[in-house]
C-alpha positions in Angstrom: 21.2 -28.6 46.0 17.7 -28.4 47.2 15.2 -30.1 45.4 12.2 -27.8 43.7 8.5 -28.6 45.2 5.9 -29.0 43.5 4.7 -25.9 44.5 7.5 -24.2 43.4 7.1 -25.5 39.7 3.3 -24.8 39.7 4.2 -21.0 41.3 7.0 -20.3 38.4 4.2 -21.7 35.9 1.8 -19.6 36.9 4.4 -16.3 37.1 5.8 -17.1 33.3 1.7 -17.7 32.2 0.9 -14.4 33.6 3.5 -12.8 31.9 3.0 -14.5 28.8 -0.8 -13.1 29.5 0.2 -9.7 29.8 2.4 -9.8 26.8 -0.2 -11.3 24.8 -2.6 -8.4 26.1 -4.2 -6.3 23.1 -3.8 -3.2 26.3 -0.1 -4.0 25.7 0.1 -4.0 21.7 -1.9 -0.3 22.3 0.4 0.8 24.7 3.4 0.7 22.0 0.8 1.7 19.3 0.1 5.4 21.1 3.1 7.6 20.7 3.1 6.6 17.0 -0.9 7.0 17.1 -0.6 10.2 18.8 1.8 11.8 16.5 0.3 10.7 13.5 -3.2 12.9 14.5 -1.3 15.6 16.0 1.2 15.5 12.3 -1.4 14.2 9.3 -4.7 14.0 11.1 -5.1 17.4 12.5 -3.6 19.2 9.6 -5.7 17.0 6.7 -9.1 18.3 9.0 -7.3 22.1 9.0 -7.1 22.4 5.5 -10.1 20.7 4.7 -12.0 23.3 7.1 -10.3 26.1 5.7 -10.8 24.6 2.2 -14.7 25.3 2.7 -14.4 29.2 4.0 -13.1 32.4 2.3 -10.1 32.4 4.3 -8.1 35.5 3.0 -5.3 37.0 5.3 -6.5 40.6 3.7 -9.9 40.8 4.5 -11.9 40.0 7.8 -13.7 37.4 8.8 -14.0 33.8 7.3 -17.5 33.4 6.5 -18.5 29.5 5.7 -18.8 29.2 1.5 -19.0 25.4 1.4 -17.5 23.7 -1.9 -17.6 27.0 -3.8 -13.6 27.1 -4.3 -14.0 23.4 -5.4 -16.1 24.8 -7.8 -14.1 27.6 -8.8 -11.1 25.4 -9.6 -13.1 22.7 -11.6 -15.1 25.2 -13.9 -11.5 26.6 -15.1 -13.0 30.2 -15.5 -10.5 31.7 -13.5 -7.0 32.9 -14.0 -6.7 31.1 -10.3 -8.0 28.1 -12.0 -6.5 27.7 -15.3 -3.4 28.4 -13.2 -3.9 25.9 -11.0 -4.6 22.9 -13.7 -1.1 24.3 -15.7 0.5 23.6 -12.7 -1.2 20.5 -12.3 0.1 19.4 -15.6 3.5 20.8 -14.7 3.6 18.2 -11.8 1.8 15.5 -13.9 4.9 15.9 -16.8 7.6 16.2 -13.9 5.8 12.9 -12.7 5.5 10.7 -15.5 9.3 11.7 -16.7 10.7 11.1 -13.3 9.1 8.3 -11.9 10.1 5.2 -14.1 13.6 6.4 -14.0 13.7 6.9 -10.3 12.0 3.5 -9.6 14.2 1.7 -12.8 17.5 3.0 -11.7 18.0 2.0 -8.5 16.7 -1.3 -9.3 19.7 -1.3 -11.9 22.5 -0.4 -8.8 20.7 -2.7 -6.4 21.3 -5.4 -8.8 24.6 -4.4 -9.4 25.7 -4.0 -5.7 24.2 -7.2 -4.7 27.4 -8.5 -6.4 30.4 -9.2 -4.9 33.3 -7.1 -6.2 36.2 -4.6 -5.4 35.1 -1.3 -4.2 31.8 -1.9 -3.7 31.5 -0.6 0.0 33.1 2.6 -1.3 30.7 2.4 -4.6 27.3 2.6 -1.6 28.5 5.6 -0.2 29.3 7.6 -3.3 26.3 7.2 -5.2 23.9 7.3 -1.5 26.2 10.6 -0.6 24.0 13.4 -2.7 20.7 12.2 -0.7 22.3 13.8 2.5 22.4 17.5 0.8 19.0 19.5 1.4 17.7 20.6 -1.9 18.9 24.4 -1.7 22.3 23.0 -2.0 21.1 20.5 -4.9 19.3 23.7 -6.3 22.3 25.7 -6.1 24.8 23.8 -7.2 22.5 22.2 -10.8 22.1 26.1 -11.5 25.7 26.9 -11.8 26.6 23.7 -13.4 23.8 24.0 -16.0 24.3 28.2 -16.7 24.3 28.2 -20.1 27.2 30.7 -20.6 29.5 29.7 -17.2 28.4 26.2 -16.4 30.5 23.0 -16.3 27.7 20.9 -18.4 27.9 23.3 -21.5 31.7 23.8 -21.7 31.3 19.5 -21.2 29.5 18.9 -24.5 31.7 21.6 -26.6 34.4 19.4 -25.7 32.8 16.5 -26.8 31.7 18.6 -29.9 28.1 18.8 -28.8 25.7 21.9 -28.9 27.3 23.6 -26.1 24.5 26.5 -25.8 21.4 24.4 -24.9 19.1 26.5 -22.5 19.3 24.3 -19.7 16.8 26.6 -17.0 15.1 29.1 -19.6 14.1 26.4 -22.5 11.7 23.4 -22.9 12.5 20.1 -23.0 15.5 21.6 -21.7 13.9 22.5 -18.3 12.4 18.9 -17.9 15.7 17.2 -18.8 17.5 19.7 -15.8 14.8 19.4 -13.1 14.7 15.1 -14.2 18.4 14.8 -14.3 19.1 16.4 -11.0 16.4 14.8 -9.0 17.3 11.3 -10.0 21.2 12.4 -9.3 19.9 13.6 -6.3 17.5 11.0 -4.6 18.7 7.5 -6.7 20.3 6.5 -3.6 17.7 5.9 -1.3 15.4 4.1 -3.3 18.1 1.8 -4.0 19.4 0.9 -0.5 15.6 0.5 0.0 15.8 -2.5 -2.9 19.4 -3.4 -1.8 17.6 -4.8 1.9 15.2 -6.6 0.0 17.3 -8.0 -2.7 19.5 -9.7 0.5 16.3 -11.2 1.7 15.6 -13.6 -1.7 16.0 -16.8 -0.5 19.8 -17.8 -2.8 18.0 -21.3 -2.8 15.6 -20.2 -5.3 18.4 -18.8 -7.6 19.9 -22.3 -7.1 17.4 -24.0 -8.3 16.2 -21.8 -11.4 19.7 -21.9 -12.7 20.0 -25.7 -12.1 16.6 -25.6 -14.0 18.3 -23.6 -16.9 16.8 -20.1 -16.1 19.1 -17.6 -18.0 19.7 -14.3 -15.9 16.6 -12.4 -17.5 14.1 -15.6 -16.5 15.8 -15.3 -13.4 15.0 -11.8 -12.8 11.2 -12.2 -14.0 10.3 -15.2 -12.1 12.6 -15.0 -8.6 13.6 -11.7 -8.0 10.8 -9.4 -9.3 8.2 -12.0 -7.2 10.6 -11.9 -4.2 10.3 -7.8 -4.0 6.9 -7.3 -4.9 6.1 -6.1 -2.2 8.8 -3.8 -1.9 8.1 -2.4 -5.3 4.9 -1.8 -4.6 6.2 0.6 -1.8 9.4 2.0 -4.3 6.8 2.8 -6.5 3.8 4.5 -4.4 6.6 6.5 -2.4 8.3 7.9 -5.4 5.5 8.8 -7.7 4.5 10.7 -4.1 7.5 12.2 -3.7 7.3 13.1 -7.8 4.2 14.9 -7.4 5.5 17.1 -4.3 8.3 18.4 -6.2 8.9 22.3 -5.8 12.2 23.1 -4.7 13.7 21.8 -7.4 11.9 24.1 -9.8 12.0 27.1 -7.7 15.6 27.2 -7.0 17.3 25.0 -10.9 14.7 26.4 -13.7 12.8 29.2 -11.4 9.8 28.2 -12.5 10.8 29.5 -16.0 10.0 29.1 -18.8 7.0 31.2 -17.5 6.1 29.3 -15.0 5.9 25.8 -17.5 8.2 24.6 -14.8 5.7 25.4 -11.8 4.8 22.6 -10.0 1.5 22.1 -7.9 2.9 22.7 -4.8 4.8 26.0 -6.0 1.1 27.6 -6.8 -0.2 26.3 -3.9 2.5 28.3 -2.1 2.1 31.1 -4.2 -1.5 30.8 -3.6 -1.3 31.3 0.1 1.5 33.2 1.1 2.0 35.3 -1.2 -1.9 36.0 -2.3 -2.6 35.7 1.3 -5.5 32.9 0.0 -5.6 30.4 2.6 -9.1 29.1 1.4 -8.1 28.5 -2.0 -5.0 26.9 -1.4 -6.1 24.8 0.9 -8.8 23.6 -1.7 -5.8 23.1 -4.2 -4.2 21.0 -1.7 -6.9 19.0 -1.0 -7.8 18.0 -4.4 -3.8 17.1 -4.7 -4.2 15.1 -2.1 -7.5 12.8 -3.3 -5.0 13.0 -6.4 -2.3 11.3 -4.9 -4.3 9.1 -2.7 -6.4 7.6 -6.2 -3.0 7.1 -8.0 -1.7 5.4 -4.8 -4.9 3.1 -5.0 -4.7 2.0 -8.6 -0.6 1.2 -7.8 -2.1 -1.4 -4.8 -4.8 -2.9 -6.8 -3.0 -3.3 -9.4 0.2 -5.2 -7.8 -2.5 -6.8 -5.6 -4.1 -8.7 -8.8 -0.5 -9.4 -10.0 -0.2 -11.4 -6.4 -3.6 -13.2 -7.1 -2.6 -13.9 -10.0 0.5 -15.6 -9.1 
């Protein structure tokens, strides 16, 4: 076998240093970065500056023209003189009830079947797919199907409690609380499972070591969830949490197609006016203003939900 030269070794450093060079590059980390950049101004960028432009214009589909009125349908909306207005904030309530019911339970539960899947026992493969199988369905199935099993003369729900004999005529789509207990019920039903194999992934990365050692330490299994697993998925949470309280806030489907926005419109949610607002009143201007002061909304809540898990970590 012939022997290397010195050359040879000082030509395949230089080759690997080079490449090491080039993968080290910042040209090579922005290289990767640019598709996602590029979507993300053509997908959220571009439409955030649309609808803040057309926020600031009369923009009606009926009439001509969209002369420039600056922050007058900011204005609009926050003096509440309107029947646009006070529309607008009922359905900003709507979405702020849906919200605060919705949330805990959809960030809560799954925790609960993380926990419990982490476990080793029989059936537990088959367990994952059954409760993760409703999150596949689009929500005019989901719509669908909650209508007909909540009718409160034909549906399965009803004819359920009488069995059990429970008020079997409860007002399920027509009735408050009723309406917030359907619309609540059927979206955790619906969406549980993917928060959950979100917290499954992080619950397999806590270190079994630190288990080991609280347990050897006497930690019961409530100390043990306070001080190993909630610190190991902070993080996490913190994601569960922001993503779901988003999702909570853009809820309409659910109200348009189970409870039809009834009763009234109690059940409309933010998103349902806004649609209202511009397709069907042909208001692009306005309801691109309502949009936008969902969205500072949203992006405030979000905020509070980082600082706020952001001084727990400081703080442990």
């Amino acid at each position: 076998m012939a022997q290397l030269s010195v050359r040879d070794v000082a030509t395949g450093v230089d080759a690997r240093t080079r490449v090491a060079s080039r993968r080290n590059s910042p040209w090579t980390a922005a290289a990767f970065l640019l598709p996602f950049f590029v979507l993300f101004v053509v997908f959220v960028i571009v439409p955030i500056g649309s609808a803040l432009w057309a926020s600031l214009h009369r923009w009606s589909l009926g009439l001509p023209g969209r002369p420039w009125i600056g922050w007058d349908n900011y204005a609009e909306l926050f003096e509440g003189s309107t029947v646009t207005s006070v529309e607008f904030w009922k359905s900003m309530q709507a979405t702020g009830i849906f919200t605060l019911y919705s949330a805990p339970l959809l960030v809560a539960v799954p925790l609960a079947l993380a926990l419990l899947l982490n476990r080793r026992f029989p059936g537990r493969i088959a367990f994952r797919a059954i409760y993760f199988a409703p999150y596949v369905f689009g929500v005019a199935v989901i719509g669908l199907l909650w209508r007909y099993l909540l009718d409160r003369q034909l549906g399965p729900v009803n004819q359920l409690l009488g069995a059990l004999g429970l008020p079997d005529d409860i007002a399920w789509t027509t009735s408050l609380p009723a309406g917030w207990v359907a619309l609540v019920g059927a979206t955790i039903w619906w969406t549980v499972g993917f928060n959950a194999v979100i917290y499954l992934a992080a619950l397999q990365d806590v270190p079994r070591e630190l288990y080991e050692a609280a347990t050897v330490d006497g930690a019961g299994a409530w100390r043990r969830f306070f001080t190993v697993t909630l610190p190991g998925i902070r993080r996490v949470l913190q994601f569960v949490i922001a993503i779901t309280i988003i999702a909570c806030a853009n809820m309409y489907g659910q109200s348009a197609l189970i409870t039809q926005e009834q009763p009234g419109t109690a059940t409309r949610t933010a998103i349902g006016f806004i649609a209202q607002t511009g397709i069907q009143g042909f208001d692009i201007g306005m309801s691109s203003a309502m949009s936008m002061i969902l969205a500072v909304s949203l992006i405030v809540v979000s905020g509070v939900v980082v600082l706020a898990f952001h001084r727990m970590g400081e703080e442990d």
